[in-house]
PQR file with spaces between the fields and no chain letter, atoms N, CA, C, O and H, PARSE charges and radii, in Angstrom:
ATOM       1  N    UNK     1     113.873  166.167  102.098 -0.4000 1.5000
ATOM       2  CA   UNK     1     114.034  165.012  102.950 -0.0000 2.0000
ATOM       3  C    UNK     1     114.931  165.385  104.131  0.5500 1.7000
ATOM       4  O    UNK     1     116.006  164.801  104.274 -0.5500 1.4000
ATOM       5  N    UNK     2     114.593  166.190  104.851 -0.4000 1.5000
ATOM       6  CA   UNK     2     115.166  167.035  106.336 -0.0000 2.0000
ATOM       7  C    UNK     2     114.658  165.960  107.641  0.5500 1.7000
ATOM       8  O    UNK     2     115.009  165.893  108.819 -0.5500 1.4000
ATOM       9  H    UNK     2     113.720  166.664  104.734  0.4000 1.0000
ATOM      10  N    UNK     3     113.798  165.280  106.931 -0.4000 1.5000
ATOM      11  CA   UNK     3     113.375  164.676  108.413 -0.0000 2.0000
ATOM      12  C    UNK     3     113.234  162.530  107.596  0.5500 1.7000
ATOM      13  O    UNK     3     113.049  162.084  106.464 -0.5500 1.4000
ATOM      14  H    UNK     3     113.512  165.334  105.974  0.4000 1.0000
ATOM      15  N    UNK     4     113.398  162.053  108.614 -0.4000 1.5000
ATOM      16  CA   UNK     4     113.381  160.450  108.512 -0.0000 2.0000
ATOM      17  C    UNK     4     112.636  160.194  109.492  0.5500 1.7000
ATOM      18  O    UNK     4     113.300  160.188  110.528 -0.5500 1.4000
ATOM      19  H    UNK     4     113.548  162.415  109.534  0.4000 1.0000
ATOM      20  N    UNK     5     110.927  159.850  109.751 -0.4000 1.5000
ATOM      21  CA   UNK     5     110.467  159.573  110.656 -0.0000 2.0000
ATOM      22  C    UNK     5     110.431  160.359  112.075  0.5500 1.7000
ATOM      23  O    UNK     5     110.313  159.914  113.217 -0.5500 1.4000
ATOM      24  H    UNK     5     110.387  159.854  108.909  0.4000 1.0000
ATOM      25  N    UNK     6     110.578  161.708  111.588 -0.4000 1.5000
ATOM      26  CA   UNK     6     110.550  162.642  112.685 -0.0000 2.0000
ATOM      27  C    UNK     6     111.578  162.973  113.087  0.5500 1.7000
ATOM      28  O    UNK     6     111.646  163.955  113.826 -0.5500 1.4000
ATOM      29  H    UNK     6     110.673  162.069  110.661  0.4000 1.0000
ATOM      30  N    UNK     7     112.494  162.390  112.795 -0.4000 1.5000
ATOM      31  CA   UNK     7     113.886  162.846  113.839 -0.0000 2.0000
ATOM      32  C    UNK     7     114.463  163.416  112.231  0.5500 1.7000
ATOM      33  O    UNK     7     114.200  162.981  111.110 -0.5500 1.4000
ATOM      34  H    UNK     7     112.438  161.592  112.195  0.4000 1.0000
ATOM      35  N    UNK     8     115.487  164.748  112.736 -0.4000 1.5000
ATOM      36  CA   UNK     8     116.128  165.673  111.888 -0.0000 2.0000
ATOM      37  C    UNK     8     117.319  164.535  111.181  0.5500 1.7000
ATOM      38  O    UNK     8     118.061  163.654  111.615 -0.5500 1.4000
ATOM      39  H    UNK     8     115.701  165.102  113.646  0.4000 1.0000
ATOM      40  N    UNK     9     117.068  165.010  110.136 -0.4000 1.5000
ATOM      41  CA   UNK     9     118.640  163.795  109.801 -0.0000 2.0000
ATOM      42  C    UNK     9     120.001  165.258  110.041  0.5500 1.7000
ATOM      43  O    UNK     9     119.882  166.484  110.036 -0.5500 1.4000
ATOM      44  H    UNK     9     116.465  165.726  109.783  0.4000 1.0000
ATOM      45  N    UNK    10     121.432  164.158  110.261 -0.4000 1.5000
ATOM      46  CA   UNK    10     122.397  164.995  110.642 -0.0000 2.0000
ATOM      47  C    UNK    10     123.034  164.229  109.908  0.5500 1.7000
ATOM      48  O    UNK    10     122.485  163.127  109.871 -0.5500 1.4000
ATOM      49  H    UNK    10     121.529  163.163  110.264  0.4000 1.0000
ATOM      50  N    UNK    11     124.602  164.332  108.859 -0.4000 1.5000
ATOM      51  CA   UNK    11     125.288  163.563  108.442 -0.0000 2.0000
ATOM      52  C    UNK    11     126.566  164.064  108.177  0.5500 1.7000
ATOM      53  O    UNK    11     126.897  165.006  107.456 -0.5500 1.4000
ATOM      54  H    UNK    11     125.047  165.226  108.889  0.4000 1.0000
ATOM      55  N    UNK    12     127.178  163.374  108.798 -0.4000 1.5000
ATOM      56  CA   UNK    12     129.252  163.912  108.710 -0.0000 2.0000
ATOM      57  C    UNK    12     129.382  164.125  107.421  0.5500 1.7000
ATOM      58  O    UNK    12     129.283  163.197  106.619 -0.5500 1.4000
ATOM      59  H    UNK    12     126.909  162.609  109.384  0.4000 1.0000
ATOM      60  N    UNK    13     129.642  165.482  107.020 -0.4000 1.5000
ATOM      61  CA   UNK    13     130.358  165.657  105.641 -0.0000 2.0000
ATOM      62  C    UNK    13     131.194  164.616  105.171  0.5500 1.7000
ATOM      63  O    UNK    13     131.163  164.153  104.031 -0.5500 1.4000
ATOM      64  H    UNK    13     129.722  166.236  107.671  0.4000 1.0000
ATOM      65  N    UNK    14     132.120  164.182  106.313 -0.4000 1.5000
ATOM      66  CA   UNK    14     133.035  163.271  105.245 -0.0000 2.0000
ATOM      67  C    UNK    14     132.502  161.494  105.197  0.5500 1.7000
ATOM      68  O    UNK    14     132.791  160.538  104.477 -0.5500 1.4000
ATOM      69  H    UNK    14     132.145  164.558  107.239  0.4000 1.0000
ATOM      70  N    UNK    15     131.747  161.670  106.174 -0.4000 1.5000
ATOM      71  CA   UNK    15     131.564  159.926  105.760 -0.0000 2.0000
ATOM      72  C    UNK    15     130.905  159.966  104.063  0.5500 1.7000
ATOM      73  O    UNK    15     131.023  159.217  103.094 -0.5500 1.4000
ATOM      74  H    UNK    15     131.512  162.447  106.759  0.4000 1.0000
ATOM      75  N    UNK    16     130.092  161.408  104.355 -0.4000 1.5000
ATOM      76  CA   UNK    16     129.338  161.213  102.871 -0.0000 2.0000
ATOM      77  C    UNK    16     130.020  161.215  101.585  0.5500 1.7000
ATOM      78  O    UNK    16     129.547  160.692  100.575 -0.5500 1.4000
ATOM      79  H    UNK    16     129.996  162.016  105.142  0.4000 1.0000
ATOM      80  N    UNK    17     131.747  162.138  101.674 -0.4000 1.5000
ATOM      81  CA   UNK    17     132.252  162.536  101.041 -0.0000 2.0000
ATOM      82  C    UNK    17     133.128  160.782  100.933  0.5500 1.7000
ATOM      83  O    UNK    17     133.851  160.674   99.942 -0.5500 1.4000
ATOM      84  H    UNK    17     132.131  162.563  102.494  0.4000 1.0000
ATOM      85  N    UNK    18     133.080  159.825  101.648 -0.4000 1.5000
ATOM      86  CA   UNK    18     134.076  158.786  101.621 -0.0000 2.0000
ATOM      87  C    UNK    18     132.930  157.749  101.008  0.5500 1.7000
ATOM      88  O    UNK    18     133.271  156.989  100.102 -0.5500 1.4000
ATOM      89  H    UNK    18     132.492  159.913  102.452  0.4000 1.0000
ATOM      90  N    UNK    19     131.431  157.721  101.561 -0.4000 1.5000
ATOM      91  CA   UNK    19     131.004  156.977  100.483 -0.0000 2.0000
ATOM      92  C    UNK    19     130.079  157.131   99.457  0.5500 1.7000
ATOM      93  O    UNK    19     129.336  156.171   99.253 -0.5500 1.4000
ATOM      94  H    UNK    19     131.153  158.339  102.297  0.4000 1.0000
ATOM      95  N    UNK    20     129.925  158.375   98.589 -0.4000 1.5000
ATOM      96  CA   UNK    20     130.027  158.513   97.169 -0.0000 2.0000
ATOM      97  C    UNK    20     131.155  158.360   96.558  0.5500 1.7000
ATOM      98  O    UNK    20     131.147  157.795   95.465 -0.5500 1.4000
ATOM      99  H    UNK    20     130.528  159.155   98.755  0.4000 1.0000
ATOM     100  N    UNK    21     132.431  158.846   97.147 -0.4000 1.5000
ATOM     101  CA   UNK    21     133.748  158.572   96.307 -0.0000 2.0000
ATOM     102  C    UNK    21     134.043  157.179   96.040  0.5500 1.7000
ATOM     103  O    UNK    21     134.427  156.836   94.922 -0.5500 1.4000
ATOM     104  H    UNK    21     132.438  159.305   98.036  0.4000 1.0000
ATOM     105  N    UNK    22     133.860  156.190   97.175 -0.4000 1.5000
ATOM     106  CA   UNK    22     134.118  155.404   96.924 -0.0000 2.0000
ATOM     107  C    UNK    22     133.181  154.328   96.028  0.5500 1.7000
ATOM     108  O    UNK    22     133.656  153.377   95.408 -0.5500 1.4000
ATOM     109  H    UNK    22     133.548  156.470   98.083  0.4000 1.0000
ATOM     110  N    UNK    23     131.879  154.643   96.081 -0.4000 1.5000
ATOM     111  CA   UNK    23     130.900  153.916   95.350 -0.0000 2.0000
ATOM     112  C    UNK    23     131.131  154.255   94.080  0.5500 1.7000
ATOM     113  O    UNK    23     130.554  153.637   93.186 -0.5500 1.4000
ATOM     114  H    UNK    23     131.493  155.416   96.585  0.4000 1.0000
ATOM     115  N    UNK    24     132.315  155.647   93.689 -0.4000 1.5000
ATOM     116  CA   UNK    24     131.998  155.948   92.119 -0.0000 2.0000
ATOM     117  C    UNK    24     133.324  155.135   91.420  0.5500 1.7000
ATOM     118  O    UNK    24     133.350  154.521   90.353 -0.5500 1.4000
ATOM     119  H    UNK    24     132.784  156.150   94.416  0.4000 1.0000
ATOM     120  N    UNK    25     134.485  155.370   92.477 -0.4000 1.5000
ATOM     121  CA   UNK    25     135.831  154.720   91.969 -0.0000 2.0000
ATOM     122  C    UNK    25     134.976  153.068   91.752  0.5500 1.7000
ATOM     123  O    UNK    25     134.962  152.526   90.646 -0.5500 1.4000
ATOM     124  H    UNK    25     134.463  155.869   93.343  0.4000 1.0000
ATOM     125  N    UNK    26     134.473  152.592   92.678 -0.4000 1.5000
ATOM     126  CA   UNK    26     133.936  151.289   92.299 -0.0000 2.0000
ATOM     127  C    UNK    26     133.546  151.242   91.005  0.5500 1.7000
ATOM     128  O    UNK    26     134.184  150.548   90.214 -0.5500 1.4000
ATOM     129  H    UNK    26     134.484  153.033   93.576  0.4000 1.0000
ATOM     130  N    UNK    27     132.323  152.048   90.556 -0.4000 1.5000
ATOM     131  CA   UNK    27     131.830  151.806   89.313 -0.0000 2.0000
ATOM     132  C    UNK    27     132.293  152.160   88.539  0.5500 1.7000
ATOM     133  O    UNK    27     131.828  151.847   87.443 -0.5500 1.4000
ATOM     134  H    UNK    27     131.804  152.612   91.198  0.4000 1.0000
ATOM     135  N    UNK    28     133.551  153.072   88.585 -0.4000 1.5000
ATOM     136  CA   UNK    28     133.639  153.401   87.147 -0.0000 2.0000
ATOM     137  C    UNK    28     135.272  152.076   87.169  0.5500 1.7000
ATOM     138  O    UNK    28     136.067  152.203   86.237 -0.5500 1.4000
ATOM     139  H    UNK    28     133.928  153.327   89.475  0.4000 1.0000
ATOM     140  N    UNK    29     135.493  151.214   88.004 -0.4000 1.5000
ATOM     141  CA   UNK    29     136.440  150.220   87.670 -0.0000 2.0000
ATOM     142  C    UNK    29     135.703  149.059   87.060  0.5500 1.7000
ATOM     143  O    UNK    29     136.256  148.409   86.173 -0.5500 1.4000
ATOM     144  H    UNK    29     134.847  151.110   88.760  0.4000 1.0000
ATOM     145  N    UNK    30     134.012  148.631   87.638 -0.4000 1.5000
ATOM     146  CA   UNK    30     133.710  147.936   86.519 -0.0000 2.0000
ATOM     147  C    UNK    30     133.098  148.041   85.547  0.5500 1.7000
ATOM     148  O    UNK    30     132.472  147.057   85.152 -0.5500 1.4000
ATOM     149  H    UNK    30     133.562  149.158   88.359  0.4000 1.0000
ATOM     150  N    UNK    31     133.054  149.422   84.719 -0.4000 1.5000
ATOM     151  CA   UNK    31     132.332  149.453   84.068 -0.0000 2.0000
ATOM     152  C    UNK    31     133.608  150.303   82.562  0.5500 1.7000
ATOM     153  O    UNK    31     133.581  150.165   81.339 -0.5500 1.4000
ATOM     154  H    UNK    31     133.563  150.221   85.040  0.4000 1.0000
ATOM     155  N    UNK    32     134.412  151.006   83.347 -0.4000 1.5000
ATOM     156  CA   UNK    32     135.193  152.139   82.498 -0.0000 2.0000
ATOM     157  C    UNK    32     136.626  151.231   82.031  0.5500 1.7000
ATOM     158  O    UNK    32     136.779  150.252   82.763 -0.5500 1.4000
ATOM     159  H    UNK    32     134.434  151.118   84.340  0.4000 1.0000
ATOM     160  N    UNK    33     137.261  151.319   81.390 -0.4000 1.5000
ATOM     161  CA   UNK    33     139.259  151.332   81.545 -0.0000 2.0000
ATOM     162  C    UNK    33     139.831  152.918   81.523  0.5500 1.7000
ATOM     163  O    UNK    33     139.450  153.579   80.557 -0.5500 1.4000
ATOM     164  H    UNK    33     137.137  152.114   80.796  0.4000 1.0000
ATOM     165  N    UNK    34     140.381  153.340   82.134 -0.4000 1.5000
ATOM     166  CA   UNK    34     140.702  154.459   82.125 -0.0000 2.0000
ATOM     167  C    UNK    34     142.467  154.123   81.060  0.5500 1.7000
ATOM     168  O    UNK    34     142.858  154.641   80.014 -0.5500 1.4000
ATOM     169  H    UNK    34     140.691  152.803   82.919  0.4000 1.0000
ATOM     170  N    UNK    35     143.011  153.226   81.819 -0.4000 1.5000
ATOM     171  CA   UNK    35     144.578  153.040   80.835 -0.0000 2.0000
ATOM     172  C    UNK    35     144.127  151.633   79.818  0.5500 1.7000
ATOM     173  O    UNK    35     143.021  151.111   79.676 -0.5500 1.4000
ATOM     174  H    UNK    35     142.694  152.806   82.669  0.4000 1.0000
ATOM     175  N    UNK    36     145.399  151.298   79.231 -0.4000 1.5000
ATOM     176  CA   UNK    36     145.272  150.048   78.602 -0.0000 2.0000
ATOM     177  C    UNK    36     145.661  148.997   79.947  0.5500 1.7000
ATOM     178  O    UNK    36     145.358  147.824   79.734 -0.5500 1.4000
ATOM     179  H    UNK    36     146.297  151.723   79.347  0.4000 1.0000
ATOM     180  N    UNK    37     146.190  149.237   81.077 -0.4000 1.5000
ATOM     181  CA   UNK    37     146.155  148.117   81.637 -0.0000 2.0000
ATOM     182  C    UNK    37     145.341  148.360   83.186  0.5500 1.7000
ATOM     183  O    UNK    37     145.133  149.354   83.881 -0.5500 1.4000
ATOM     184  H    UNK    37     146.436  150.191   81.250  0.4000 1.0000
ATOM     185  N    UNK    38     145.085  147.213   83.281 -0.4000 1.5000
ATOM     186  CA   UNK    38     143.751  147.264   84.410 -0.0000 2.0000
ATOM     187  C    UNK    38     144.687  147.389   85.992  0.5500 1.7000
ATOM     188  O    UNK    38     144.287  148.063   86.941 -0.5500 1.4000
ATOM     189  H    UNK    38     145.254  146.405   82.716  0.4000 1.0000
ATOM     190  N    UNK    39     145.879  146.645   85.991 -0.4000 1.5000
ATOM     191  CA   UNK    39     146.881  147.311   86.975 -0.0000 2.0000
ATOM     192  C    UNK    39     147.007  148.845   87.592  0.5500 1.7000
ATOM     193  O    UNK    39     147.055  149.287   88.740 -0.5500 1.4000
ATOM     194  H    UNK    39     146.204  146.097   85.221  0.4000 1.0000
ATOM     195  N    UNK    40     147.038  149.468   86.218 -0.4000 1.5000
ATOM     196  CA   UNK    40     148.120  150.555   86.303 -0.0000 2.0000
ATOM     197  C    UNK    40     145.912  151.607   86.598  0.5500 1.7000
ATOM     198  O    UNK    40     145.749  152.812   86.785 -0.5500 1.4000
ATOM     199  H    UNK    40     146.998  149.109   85.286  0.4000 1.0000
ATOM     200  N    UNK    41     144.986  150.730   86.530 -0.4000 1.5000
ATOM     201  CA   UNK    41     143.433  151.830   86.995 -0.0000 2.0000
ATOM     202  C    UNK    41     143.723  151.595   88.250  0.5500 1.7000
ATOM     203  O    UNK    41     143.978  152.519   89.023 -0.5500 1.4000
ATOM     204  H    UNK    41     145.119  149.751   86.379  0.4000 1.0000
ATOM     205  N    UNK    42     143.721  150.200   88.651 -0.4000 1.5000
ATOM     206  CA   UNK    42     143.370  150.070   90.137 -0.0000 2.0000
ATOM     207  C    UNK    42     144.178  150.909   90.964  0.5500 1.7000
ATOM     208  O    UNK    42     143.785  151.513   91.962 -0.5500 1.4000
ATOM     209  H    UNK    42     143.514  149.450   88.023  0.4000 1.0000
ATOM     210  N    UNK    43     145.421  150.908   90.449 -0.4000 1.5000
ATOM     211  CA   UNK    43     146.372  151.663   90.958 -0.0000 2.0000
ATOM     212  C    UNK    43     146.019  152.626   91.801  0.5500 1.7000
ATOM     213  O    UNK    43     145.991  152.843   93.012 -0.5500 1.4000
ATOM     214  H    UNK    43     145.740  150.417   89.638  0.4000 1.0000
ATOM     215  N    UNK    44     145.616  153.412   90.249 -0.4000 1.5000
ATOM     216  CA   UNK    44     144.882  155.167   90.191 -0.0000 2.0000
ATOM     217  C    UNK    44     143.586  155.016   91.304  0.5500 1.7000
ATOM     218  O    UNK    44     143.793  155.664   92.330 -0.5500 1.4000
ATOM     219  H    UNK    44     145.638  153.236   89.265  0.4000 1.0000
ATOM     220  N    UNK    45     142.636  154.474   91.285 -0.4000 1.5000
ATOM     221  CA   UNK    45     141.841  153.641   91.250 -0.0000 2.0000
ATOM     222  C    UNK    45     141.585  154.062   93.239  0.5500 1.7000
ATOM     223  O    UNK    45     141.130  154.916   94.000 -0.5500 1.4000
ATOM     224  H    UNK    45     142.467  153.948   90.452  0.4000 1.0000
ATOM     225  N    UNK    46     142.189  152.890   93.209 -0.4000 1.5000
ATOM     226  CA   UNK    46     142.176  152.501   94.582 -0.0000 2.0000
ATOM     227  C    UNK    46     143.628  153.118   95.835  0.5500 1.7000
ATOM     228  O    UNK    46     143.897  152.784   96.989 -0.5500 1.4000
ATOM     229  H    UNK    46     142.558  152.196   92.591  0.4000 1.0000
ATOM     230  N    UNK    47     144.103  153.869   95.113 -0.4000 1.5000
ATOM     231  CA   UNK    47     145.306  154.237   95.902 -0.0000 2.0000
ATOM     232  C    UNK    47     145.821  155.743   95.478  0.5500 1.7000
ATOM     233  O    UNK    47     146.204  156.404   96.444 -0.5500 1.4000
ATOM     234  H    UNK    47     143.885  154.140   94.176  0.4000 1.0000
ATOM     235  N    UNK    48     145.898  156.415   94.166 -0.4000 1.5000
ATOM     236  CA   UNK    48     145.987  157.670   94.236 -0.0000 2.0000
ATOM     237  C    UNK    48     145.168  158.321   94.722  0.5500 1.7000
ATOM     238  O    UNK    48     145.290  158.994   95.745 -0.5500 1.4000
ATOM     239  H    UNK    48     145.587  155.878   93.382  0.4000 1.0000
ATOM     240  N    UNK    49     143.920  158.166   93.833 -0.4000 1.5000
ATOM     241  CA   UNK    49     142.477  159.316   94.262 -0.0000 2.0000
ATOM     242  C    UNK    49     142.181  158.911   95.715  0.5500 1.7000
ATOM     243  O    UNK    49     142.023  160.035   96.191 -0.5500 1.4000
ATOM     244  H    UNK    49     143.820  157.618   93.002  0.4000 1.0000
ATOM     245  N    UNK    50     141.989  158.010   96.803 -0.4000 1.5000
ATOM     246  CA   UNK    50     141.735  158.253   97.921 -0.0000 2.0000
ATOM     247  C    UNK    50     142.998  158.783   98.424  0.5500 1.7000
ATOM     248  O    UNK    50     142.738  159.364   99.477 -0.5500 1.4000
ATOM     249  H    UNK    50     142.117  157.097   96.417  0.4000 1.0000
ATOM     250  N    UNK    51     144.160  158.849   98.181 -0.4000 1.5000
ATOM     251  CA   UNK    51     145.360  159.708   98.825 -0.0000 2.0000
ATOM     252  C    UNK    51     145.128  160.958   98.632  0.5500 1.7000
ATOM     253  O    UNK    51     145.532  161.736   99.496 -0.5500 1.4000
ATOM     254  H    UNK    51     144.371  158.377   97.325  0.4000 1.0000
ATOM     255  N    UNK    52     144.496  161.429   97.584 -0.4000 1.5000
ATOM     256  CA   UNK    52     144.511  162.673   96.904 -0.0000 2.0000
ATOM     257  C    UNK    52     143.266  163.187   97.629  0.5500 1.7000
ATOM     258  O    UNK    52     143.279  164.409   97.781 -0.5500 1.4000
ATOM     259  H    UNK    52     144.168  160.797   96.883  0.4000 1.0000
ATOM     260  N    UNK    53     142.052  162.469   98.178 -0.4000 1.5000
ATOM     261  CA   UNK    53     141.074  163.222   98.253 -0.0000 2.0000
ATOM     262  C    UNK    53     141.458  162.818   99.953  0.5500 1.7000
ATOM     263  O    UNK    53     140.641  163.401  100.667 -0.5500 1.4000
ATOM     264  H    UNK    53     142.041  161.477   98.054  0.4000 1.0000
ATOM     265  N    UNK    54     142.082  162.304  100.475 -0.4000 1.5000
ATOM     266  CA   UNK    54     142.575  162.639  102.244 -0.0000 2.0000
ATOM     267  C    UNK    54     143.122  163.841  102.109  0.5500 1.7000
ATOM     268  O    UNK    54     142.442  164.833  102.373 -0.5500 1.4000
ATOM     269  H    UNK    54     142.746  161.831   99.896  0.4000 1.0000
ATOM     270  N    UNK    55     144.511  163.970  101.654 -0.4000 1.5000
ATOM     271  CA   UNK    55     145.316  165.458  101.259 -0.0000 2.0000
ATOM     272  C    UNK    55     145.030  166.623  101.178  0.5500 1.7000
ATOM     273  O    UNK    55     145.500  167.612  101.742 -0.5500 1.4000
ATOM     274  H    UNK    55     145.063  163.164  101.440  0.4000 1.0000
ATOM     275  N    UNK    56     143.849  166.440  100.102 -0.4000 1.5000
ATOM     276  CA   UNK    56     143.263  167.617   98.999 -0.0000 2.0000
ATOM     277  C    UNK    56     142.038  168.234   99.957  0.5500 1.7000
ATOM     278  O    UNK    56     141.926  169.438  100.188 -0.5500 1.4000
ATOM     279  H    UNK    56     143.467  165.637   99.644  0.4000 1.0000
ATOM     280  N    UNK    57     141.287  167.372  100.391 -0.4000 1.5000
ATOM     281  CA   UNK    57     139.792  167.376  100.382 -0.0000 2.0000
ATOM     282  C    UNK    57     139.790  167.216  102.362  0.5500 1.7000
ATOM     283  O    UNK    57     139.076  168.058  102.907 -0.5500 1.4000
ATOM     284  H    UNK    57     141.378  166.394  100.204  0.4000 1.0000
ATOM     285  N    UNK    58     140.256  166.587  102.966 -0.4000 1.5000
ATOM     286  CA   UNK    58     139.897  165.996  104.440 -0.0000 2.0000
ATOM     287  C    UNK    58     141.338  166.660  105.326  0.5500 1.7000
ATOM     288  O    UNK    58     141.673  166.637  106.510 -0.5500 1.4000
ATOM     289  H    UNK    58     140.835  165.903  102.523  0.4000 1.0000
ATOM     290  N    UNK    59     141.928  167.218  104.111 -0.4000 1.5000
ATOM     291  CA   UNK    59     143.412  167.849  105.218 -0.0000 2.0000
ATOM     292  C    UNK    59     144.236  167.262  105.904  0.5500 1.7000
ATOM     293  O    UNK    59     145.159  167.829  106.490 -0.5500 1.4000
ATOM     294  H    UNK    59     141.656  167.237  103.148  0.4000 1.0000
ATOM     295  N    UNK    60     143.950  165.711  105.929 -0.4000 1.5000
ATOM     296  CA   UNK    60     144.110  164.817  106.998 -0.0000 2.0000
ATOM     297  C    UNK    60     145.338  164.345  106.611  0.5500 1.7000
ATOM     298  O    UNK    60     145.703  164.678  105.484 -0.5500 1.4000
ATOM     299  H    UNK    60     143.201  165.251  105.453  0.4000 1.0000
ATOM     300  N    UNK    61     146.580  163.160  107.726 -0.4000 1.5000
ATOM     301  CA   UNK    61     147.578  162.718  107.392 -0.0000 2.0000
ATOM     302  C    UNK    61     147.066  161.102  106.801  0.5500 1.7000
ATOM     303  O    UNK    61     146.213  160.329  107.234 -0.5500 1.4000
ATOM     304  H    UNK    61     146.283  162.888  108.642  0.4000 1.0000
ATOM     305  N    UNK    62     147.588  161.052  106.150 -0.4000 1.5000
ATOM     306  CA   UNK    62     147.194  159.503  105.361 -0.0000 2.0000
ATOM     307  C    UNK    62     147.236  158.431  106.340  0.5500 1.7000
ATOM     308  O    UNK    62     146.773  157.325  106.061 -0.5500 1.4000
ATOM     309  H    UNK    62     148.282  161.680  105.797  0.4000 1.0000
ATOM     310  N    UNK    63     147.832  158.718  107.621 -0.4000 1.5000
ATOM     311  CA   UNK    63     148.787  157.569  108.396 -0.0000 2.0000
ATOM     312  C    UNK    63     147.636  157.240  109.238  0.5500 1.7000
ATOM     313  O    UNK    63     147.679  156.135  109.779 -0.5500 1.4000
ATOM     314  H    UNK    63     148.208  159.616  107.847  0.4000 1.0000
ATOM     315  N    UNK    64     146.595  157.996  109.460 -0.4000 1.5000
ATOM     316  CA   UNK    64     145.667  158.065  110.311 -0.0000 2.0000
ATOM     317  C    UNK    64     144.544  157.113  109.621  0.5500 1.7000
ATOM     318  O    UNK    64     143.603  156.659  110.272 -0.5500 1.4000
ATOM     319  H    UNK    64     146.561  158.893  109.021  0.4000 1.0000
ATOM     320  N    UNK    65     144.759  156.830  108.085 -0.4000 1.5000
ATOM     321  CA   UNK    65     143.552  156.138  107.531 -0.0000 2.0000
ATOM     322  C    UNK    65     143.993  155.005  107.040  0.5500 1.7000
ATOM     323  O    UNK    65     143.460  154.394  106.114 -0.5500 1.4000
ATOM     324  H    UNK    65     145.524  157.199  107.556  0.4000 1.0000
ATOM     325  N    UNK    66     145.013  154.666  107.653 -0.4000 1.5000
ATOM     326  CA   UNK    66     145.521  153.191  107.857 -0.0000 2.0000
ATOM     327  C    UNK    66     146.936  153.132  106.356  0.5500 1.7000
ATOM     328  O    UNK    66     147.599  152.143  106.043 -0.5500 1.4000
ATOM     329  H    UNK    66     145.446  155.163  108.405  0.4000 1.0000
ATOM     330  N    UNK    67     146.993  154.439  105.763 -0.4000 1.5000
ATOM     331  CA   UNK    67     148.378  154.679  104.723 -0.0000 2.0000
ATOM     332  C    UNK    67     149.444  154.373  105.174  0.5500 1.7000
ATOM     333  O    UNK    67     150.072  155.420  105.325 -0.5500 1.4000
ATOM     334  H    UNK    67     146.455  155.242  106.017  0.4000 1.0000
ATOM     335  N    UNK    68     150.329  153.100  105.643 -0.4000 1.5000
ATOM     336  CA   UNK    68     151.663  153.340  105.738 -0.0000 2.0000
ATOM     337  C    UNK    68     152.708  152.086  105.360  0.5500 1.7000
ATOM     338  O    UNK    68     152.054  151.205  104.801 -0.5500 1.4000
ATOM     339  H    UNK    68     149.819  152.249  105.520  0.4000 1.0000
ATOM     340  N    UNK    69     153.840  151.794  105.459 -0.4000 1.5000
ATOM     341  CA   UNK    69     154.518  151.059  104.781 -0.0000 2.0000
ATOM     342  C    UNK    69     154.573  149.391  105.648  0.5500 1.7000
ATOM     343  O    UNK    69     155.172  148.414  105.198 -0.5500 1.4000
ATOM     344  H    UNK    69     154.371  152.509  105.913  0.4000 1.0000
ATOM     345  N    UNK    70     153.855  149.419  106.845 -0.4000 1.5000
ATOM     346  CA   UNK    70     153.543  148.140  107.615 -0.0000 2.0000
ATOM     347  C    UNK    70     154.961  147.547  108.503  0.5500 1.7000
ATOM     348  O    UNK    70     155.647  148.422  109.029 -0.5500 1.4000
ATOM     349  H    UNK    70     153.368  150.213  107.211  0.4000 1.0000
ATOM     350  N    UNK    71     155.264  146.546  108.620 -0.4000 1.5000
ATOM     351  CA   UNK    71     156.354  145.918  109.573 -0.0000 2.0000
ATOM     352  C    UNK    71     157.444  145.501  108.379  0.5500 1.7000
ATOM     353  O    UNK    71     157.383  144.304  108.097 -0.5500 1.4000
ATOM     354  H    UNK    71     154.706  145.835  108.193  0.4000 1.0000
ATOM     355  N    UNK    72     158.624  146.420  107.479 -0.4000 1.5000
ATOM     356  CA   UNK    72     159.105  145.725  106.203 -0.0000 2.0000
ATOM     357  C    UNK    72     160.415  145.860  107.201  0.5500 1.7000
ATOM     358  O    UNK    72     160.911  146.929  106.844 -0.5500 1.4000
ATOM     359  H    UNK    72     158.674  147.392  107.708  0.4000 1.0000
ATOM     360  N    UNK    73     161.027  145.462  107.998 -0.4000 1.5000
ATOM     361  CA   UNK    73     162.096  145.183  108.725 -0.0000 2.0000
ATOM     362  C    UNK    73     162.262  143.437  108.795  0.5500 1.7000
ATOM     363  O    UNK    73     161.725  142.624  109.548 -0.5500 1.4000
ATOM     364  H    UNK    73     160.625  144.594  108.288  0.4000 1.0000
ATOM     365  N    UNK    74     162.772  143.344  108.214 -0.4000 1.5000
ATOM     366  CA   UNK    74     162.788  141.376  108.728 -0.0000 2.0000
ATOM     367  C    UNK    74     162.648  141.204  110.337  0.5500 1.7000
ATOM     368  O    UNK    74     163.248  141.862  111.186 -0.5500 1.4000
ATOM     369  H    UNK    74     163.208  144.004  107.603  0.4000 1.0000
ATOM     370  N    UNK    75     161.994  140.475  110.484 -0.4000 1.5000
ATOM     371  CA   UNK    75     162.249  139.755  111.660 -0.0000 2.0000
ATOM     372  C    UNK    75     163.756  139.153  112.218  0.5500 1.7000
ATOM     373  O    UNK    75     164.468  138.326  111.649 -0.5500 1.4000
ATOM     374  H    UNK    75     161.507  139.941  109.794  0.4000 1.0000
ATOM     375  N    UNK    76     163.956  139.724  113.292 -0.4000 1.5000
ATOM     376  CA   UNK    76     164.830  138.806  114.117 -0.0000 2.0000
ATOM     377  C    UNK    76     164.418  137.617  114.951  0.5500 1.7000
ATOM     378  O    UNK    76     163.512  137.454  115.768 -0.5500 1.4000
ATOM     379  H    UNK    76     163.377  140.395  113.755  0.4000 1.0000
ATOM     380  N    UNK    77     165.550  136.697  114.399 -0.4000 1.5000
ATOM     381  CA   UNK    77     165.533  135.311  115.090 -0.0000 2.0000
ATOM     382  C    UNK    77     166.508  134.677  115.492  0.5500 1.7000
ATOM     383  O    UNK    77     166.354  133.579  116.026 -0.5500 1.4000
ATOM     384  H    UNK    77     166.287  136.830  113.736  0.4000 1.0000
């Protein structure tokens, strides 16, 4: 399957690599428990393994894929 209606298909390694990963962390949260508590998967889940596979896998800084600690300074008034 090299071709889709004539035109060559081309596809970014990582979009592909961002959505199988993410379609699998999906399924295996509703289908698996990995711990006894469903907290401590999502965790893993949704926040280690995509840190781990930016790091590991994309080389990339986390800060760039929206990873960071947000506005935690109180406001002045």
């Amino acid at each position: 399957m090299k071709r889709l209606l004539g035109e060559p298909l081309q596809f970014d390694w990582m979009v592909v690599t961002v959505t199988i990963v993410s379609t699998l962390l999906l399924m295996v949260d509703a289908y698996n428990r990995i711990t006894a508590s469903k907290v401590l998967d999502r965790t893993l889940l949704y926040l280690v393994i995509p840190l781990l596979v930016i790091l590991l896998v994309f080389w990339d800084n986390p800060v760039e894929y929206g990873f960071t600690f947000g506005d935690w300074r109180p406001a002045s008034c």
